[in-house]
MIKEFI-739478 format. One line per 2 residues: number of its first residue (from 1); their letters; for each residue x, y, z of C-alpha. Coordinates in Angstrom, 3 decimals, always signed. Layout:
BEGIN
NUM) A) X/Y/Z; ...
This chain:
BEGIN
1) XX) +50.552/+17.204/-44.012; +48.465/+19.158/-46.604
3) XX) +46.414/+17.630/-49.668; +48.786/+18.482/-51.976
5) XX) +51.419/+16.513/-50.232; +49.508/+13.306/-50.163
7) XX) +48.275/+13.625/-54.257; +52.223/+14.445/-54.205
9) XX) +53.404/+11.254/-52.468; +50.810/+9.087/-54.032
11) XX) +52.107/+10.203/-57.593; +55.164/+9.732/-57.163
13) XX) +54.930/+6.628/-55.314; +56.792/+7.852/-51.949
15) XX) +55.925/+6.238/-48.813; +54.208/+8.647/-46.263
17) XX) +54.926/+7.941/-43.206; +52.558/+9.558/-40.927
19) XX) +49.441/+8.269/-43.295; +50.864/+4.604/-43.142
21) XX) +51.620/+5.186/-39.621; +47.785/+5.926/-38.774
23) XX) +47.090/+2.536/-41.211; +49.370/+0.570/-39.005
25) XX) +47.627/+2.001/-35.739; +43.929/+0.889/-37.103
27) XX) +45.249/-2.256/-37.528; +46.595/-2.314/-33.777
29) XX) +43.614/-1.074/-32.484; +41.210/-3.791/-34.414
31) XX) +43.409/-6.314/-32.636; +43.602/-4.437/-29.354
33) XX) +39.678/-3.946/-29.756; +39.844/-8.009/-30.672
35) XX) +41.138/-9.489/-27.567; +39.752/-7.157/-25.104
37) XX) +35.929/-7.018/-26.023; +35.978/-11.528/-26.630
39) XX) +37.520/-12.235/-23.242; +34.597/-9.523/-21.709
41) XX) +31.732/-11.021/-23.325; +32.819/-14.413/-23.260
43) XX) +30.668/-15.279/-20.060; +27.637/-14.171/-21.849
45) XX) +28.717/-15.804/-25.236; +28.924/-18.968/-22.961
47) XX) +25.810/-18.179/-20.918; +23.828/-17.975/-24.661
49) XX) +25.880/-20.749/-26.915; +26.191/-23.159/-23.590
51) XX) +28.933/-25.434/-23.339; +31.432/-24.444/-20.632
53) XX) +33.965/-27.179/-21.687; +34.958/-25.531/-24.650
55) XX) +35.401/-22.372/-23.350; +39.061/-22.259/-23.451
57) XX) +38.743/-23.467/-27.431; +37.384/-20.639/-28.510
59) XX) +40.636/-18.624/-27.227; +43.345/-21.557/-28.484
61) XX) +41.421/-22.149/-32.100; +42.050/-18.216/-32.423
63) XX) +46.051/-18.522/-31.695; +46.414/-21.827/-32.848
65) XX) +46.188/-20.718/-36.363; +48.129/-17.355/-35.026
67) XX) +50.426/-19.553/-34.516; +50.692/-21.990/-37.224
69) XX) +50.568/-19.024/-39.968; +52.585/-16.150/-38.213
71) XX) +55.842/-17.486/-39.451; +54.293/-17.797/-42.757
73) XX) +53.371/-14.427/-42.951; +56.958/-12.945/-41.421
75) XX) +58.841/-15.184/-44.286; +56.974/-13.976/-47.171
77) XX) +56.791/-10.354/-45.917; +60.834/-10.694/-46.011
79) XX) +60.308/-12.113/-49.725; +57.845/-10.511/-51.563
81) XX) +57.075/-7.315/-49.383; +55.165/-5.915/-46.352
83) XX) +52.088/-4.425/-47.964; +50.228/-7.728/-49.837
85) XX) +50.840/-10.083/-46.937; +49.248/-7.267/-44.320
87) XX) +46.519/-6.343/-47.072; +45.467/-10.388/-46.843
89) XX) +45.680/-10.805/-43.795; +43.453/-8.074/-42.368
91) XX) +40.933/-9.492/-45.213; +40.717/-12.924/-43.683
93) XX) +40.762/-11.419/-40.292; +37.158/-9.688/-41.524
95) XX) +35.864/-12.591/-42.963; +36.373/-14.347/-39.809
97) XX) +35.150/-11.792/-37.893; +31.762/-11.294/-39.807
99) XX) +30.825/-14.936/-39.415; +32.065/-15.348/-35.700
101) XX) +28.799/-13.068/-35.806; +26.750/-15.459/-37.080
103) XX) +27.799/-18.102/-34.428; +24.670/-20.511/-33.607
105) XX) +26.815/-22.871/-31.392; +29.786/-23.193/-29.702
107) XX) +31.518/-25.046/-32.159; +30.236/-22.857/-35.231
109) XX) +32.001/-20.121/-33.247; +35.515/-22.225/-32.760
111) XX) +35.739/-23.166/-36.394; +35.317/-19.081/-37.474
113) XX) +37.480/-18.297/-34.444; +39.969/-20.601/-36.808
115) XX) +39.505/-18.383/-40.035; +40.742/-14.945/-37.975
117) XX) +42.898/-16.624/-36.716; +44.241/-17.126/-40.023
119) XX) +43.838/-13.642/-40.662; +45.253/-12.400/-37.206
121) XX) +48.495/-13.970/-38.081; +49.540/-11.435/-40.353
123) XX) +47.809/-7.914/-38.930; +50.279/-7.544/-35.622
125) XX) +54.057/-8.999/-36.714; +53.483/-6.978/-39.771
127) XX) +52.323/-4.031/-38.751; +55.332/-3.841/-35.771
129) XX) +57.544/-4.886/-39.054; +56.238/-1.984/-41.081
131) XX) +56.860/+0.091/-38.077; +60.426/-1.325/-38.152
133) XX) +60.917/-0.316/-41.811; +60.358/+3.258/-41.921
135) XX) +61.890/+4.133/-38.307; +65.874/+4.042/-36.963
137) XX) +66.408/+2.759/-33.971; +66.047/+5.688/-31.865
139) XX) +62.915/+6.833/-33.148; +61.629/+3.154/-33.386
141) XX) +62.210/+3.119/-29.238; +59.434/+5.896/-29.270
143) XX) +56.864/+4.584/-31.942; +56.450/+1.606/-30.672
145) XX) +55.384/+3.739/-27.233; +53.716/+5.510/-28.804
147) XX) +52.052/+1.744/-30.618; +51.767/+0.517/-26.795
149) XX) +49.848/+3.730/-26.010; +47.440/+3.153/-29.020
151) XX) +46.740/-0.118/-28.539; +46.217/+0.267/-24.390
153) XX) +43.616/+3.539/-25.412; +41.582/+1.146/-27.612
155) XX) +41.816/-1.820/-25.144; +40.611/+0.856/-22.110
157) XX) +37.748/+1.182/-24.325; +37.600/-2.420/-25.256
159) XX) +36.303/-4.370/-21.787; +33.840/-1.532/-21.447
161) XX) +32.328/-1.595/-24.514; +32.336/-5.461/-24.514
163) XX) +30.287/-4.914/-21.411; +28.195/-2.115/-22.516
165) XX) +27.573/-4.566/-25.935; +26.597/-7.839/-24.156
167) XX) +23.816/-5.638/-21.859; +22.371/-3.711/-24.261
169) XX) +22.910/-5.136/-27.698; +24.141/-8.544/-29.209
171) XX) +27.364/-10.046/-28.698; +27.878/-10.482/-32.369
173) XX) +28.295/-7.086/-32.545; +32.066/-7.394/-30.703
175) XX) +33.303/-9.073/-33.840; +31.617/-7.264/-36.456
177) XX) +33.298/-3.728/-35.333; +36.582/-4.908/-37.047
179) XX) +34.709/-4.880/-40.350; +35.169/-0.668/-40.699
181) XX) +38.325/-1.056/-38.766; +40.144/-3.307/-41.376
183) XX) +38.485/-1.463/-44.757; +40.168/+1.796/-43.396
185) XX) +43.743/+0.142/-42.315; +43.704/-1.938/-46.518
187) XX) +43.350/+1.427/-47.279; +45.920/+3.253/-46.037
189) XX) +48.949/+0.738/-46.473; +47.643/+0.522/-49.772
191) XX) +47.792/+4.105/-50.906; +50.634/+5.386/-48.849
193) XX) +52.764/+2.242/-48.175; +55.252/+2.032/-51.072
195) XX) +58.241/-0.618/-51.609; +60.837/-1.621/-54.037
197) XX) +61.183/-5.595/-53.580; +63.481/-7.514/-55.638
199) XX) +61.164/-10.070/-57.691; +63.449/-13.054/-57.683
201) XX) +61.829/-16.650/-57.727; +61.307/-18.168/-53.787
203) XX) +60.820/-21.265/-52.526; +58.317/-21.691/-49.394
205) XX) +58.829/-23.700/-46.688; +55.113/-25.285/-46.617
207) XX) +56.648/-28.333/-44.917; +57.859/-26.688/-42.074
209) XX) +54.714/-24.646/-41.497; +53.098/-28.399/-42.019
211) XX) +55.022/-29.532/-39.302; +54.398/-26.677/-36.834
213) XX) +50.455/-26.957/-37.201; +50.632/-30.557/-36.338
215) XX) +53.165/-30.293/-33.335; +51.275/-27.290/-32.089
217) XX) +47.847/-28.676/-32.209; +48.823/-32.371/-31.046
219) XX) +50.459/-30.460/-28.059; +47.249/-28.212/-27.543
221) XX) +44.617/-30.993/-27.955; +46.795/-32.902/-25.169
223) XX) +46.839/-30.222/-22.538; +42.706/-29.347/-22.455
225) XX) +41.499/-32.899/-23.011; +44.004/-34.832/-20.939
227) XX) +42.382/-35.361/-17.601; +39.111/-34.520/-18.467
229) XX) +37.946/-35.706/-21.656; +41.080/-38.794/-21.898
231) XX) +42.761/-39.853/-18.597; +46.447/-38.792/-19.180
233) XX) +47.331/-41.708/-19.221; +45.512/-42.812/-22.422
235) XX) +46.418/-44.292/-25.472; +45.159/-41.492/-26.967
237) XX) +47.025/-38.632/-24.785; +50.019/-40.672/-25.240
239) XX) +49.435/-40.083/-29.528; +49.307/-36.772/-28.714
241) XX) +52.235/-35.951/-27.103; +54.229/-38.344/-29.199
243) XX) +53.076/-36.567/-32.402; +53.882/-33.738/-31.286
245) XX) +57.616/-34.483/-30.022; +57.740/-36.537/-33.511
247) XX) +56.548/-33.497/-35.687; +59.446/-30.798/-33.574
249) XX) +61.633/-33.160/-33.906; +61.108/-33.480/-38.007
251) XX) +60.712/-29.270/-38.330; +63.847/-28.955/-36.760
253) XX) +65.539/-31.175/-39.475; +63.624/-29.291/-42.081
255) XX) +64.605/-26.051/-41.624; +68.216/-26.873/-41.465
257) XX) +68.221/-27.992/-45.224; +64.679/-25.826/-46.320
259) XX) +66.245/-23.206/-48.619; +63.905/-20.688/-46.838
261) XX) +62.991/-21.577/-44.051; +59.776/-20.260/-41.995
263) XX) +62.046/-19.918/-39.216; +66.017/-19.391/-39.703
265) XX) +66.951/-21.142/-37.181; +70.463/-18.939/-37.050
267) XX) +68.090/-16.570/-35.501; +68.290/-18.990/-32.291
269) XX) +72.598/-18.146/-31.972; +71.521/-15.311/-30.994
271) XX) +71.379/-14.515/-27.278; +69.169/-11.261/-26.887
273) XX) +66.983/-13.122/-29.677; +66.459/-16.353/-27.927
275) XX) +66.086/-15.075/-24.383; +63.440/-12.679/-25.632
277) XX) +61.911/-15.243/-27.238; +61.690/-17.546/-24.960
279) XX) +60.487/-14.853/-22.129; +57.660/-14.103/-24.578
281) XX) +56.519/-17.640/-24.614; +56.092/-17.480/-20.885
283) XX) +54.691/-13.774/-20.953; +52.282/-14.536/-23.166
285) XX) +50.815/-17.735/-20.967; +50.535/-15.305/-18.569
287) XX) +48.732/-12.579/-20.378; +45.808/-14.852/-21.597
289) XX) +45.918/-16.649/-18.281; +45.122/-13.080/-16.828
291) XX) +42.688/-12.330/-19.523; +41.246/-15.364/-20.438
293) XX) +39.666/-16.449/-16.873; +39.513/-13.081/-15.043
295) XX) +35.971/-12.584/-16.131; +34.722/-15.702/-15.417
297) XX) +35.430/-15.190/-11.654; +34.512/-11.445/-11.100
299) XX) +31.031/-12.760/-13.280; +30.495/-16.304/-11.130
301) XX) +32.329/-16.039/-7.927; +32.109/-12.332/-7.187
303) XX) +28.657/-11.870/-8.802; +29.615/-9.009/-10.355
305) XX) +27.996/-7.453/-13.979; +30.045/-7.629/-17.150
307) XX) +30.988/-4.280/-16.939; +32.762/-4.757/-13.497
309) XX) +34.397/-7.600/-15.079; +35.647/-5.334/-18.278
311) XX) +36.460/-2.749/-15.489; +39.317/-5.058/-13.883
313) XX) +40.765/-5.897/-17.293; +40.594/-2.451/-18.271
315) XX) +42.933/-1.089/-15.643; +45.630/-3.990/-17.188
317) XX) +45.609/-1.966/-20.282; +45.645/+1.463/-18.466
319) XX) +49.446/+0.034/-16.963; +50.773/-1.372/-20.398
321) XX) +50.846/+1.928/-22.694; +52.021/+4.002/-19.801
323) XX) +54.868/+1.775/-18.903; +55.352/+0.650/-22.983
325) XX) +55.650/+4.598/-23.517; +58.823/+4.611/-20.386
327) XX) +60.204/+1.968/-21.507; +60.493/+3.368/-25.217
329) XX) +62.122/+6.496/-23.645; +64.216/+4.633/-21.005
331) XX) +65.904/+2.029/-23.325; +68.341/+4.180/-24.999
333) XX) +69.645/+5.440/-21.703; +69.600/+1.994/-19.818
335) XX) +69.408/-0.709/-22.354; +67.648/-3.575/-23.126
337) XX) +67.736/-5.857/-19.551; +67.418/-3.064/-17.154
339) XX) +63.964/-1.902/-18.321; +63.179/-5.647/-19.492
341) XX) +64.213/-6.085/-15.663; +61.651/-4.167/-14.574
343) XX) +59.048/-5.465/-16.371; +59.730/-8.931/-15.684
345) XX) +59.482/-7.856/-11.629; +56.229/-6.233/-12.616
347) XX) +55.114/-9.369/-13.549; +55.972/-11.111/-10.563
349) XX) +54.300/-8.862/-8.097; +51.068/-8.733/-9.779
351) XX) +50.776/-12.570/-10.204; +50.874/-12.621/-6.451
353) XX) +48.017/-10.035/-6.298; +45.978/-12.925/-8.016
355) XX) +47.381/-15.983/-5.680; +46.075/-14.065/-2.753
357) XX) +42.833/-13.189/-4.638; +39.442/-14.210/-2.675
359) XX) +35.725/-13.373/-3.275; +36.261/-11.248/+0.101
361) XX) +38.955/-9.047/-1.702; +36.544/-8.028/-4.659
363) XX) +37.072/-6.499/-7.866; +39.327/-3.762/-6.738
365) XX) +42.041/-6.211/-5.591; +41.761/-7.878/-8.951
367) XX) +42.164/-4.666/-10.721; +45.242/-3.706/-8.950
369) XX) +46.612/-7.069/-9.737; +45.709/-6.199/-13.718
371) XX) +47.048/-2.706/-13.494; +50.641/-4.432/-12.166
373) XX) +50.433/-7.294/-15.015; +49.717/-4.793/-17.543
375) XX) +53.568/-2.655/-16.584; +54.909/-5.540/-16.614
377) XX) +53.850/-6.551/-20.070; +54.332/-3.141/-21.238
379) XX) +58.262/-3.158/-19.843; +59.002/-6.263/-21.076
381) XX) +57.101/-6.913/-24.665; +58.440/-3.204/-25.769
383) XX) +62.177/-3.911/-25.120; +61.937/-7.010/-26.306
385) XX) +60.138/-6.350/-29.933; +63.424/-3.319/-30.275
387) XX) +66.266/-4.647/-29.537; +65.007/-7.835/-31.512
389) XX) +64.564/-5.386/-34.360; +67.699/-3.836/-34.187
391) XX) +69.642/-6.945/-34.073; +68.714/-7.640/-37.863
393) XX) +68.737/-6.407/-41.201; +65.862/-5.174/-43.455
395) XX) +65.722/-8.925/-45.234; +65.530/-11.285/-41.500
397) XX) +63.325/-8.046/-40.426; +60.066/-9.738/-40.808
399) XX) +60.991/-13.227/-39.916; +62.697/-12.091/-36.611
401) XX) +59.697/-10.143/-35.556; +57.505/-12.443/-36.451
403) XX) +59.659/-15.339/-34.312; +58.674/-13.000/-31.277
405) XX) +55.399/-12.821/-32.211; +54.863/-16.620/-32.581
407) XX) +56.619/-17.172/-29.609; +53.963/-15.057/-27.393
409) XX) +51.244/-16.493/-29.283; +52.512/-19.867/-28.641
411) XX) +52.755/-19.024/-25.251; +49.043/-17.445/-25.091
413) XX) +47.577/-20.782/-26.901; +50.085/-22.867/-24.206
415) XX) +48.885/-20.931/-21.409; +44.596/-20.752/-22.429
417) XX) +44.734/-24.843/-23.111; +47.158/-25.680/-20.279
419) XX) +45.829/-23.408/-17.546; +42.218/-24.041/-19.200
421) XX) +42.794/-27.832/-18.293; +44.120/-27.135/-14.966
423) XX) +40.871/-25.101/-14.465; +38.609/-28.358/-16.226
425) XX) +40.338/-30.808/-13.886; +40.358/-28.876/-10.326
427) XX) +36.955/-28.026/-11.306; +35.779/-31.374/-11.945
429) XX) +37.635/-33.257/-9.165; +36.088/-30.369/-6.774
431) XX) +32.650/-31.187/-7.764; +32.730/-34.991/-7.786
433) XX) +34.380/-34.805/-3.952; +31.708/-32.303/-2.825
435) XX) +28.776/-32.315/-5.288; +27.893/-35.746/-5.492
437) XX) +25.861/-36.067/-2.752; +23.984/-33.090/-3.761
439) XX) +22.861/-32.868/-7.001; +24.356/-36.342/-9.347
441) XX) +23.980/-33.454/-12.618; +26.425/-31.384/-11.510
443) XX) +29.217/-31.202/-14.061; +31.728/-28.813/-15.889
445) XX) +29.279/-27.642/-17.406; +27.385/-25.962/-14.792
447) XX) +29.546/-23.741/-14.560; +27.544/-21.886/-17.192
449) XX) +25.006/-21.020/-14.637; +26.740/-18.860/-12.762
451) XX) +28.123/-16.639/-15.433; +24.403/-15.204/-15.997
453) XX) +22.756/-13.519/-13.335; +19.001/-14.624/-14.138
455) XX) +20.256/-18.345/-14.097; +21.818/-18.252/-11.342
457) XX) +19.196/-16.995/-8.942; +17.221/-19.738/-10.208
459) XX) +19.642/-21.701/-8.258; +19.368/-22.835/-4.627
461) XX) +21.664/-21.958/-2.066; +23.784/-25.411/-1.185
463) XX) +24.192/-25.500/-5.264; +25.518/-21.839/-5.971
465) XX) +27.623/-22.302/-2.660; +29.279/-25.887/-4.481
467) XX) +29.363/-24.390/-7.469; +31.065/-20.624/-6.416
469) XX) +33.256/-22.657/-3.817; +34.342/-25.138/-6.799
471) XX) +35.099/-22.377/-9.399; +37.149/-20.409/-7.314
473) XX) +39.053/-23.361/-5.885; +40.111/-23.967/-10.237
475) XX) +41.153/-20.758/-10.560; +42.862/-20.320/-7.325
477) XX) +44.937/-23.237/-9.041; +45.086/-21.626/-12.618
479) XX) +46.605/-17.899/-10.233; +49.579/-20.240/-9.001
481) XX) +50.388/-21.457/-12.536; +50.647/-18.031/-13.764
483) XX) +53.023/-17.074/-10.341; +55.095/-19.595/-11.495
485) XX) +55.069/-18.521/-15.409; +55.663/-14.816/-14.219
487) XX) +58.830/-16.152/-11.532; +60.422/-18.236/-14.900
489) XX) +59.941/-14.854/-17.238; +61.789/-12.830/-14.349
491) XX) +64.965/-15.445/-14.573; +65.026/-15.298/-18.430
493) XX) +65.493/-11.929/-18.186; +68.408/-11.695/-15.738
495) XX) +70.610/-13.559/-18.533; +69.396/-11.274/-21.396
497) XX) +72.656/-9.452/-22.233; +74.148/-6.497/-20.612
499) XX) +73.781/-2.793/-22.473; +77.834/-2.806/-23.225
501) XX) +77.286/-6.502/-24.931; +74.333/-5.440/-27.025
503) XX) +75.061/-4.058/-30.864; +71.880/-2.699/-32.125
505) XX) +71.369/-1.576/-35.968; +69.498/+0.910/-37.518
């Protein structure tokens, strides 16, 4: 594409495809950069802010307000256009960023983990929806590869660098690299994005995104605090829960007579939508239940550095853009469930690599394990982002992609706070049984020690041994939850419909 053409398509107002394209691919790579580079330096984040406990937070703050706005952001995309709601969005999603920076405590850091949230919302459903757009179906199969590809590259690069950061610079600095990231993406949709929208009056649905914030937090605050914090059977748990069954229960009523609603919830009669959906839920449990605690044990339990621990992350995203790029190719000859098939065995094979994980093993095993989690996401979240867009016009475009996205978010937040408090408890109950007679102090908490190698030589040997033993004993736990979460994706995908049942649009 020459100069002229661009001055050309700016003039006249065309949208140019390739330049919007490479917008679109910034913004992927800020978030792939986002999620790789936090869960690698989150042992020394921990090691320097302290408090263990709340580890897990600063991962559900983040897709708690994912979650909560994602909708949001797909409805008014549908209603008032692609290109404002992604330009916002990526401008909160700095904000945040720059102040996570700044972070003098763990709980400064979960309240700015809220704002991107906020702004992370908007940057991944839209861009895949402004992918959507300008592609048919055939060609969409490939881009969103070719997306896969982009965002695996920049995640390769992402544990690395995380690790390369926390060793020889500050950690801020694995925020603040989304600052030139986002300026460049506003730019691009801005200048080369173009869209005629039919300015009508619309009426939001705040109440229903009301009612998901409170269901999805009352469900999230449950999960990590109940059993360590609040016995599960407190008054308090019991709230909880019941708020959150009370506040479903409510949404569900409102977006049957909301003119608008944040979620249609005629998407749901659809079978290839709701299967998806629901597989994504459990997928994405199981990709921040990979992610999320990985680290920690390569770090604590295998004694590795930070850049070992990026390295067996890094080989997850090696296996998602090479099997997102086959399955773009292979679903037009095979359809929909036979490639989403063979992600969702993927997944099931490399969750065993982690239940038979052991210090003995090492890193290598783990990375193996990643590598086979990482096809399996790359199968499965490809077909299932497609032939969800094909199902649906232009105007449910947004809102149906977005659905998906929520739904994996969901899952992530479900998965960091429910598998987080499985780690909390098994952690805790393994120290009281064996640590009491040792050291009283021992707590959680501890835990911080042995994610930072000075500290932990400090240590003496009966303590690291309770406190290596304890921490892998959690997280042997945590590796059976996500078997479980992998075997329930695999079954959701056997009744995903057949490729002479399936009806795709362009």
């Amino acid at each position: 594409m020459t100069k002229e053409d661009i001055l050309v398509g700016i003039k006249e107002k065309t949208t140019l495809r390739p330049l919007v394209l490479a917008a679109v691919i910034l913004a992927m790579f800020m978030a792939a950069i986002e999620g790789t580079i936090v869960s690698t330096a989150m042992p020394s984040i921990v090691a320097d802010l302290g408090g263990f406990r709340l580890y897990s937070w600063v991962f559900s703050a983040y897709l708690l307000m994912q979650a909560v706005t994602i909708l949001i952001y797909g409805k008014l995309s549908d209603l008032f256009g692609r290109k404002p709601v992604f330009t916002f969005g990526i401008g909160m999603f700095m904000v945040g960023s720059l102040l996570c920076g700044f972070a003098e405590t763990m709980e400064m850091l979960i309240i700015y983990r809220l704002i991107q949230g906020i702004g992370a919302g908007a940057v991944m459903p839209i861009a895949t929806t402004i992918v959507g757009d300008m592609y048919t179906m055939e060609e969409r199969a490939k881009i969103q590869g070719y997306l896969a590809s982009v965002w695996g590259i920049s995640a390769v690069l992402g544990p690395a660098f995380g690790g390369f950061i926390v060793l020889y610079w500050d950690w801020a600095w694995v925020f603040w690299l989304n600052l030139p990231l986002g300026i460049l993406a506003i730019l691009g949709t801005n200048l080369f994005l173009h869209e005629d929208i039919e300015k009508k009056k619309h009426e939001i649905d705040y109440i229903g995104a009301l009612l998901v914030f409170i269901s999805v937090s009352s469900l999230m605050v449950a999960l990590i605090q109940g059993g360590v914090s609040l016995p599960w059977t407190s008054w308090q748990i019991a709230g909880l829960i019941g708020t959150f069954a009370a506040s479903f229960i409510l949404f569900i009523f409102q977006e049957r007579r909301a003119a608008e609603p944040t979620m249609p919830l005629s998407l749901w009669k659809d079978r290839l939508i709701t299967l998806a959906n629901l597989a994504s839920l459990t997928t994405g449990a199981i990709l921040f239940g990979i992610s999320s605690f990985l680290p920690a044990y390569v770090q604590g339990v295998m004694e590795e550095s930070p850049l070992v621990a990026g390295f067996t992350l890094t080989t997850m995203s090696i296996g998602w853009p090479i099997a997102s790029t086959l399955a773009g190719r292979l679903i037009i000859k095979l359809g929909f469930r036979t490639v989403a098939l063979g992600g969702g065995i993927a997944l099931v094979l490399g969750s065993l690599f982690f239940v038979f994980l052991d210090p003995v093993k090492g890193p290598v095993w783990a990375a193996i394990g990643s590598f086979i989690i990482g096809v399996g996401m790359g199968l499965s979240t490809t077909t299932f982002i497609v032939s969800i867009q094909s199902s649906v016009n232009w105007e449910k475009r947004g809102v149906a992609t977005a659905s998906n996205m929520f739904m994996r978010i969901l899952g992530s937040a479900i998965g960091a706070t429910l598998l987080g408090g499985i780690l909390n408890n098994r952690l805790q109950s393994y120290l009281e049984a064996h640590g009491a007679d040792l050291d009283d102090s021992l707590s959680i908490d501890a835990a911080n020690i042995l994610l930072e190698k000075s500290q932990r030589e400090k240590l003496a040997p009966e303590t690291l041994k309770i406190l290596q033993e304890g921490l892998t004993f959690s997280l042997d736990s945590v590796y059976i939850g996500v078997c479980i979460l992998a075997i329930v994706s695999f079954v959701l995908i056997v009744f995903l419909p057949r490729k002479e049942d399936q009806t795709p649009e362009q």
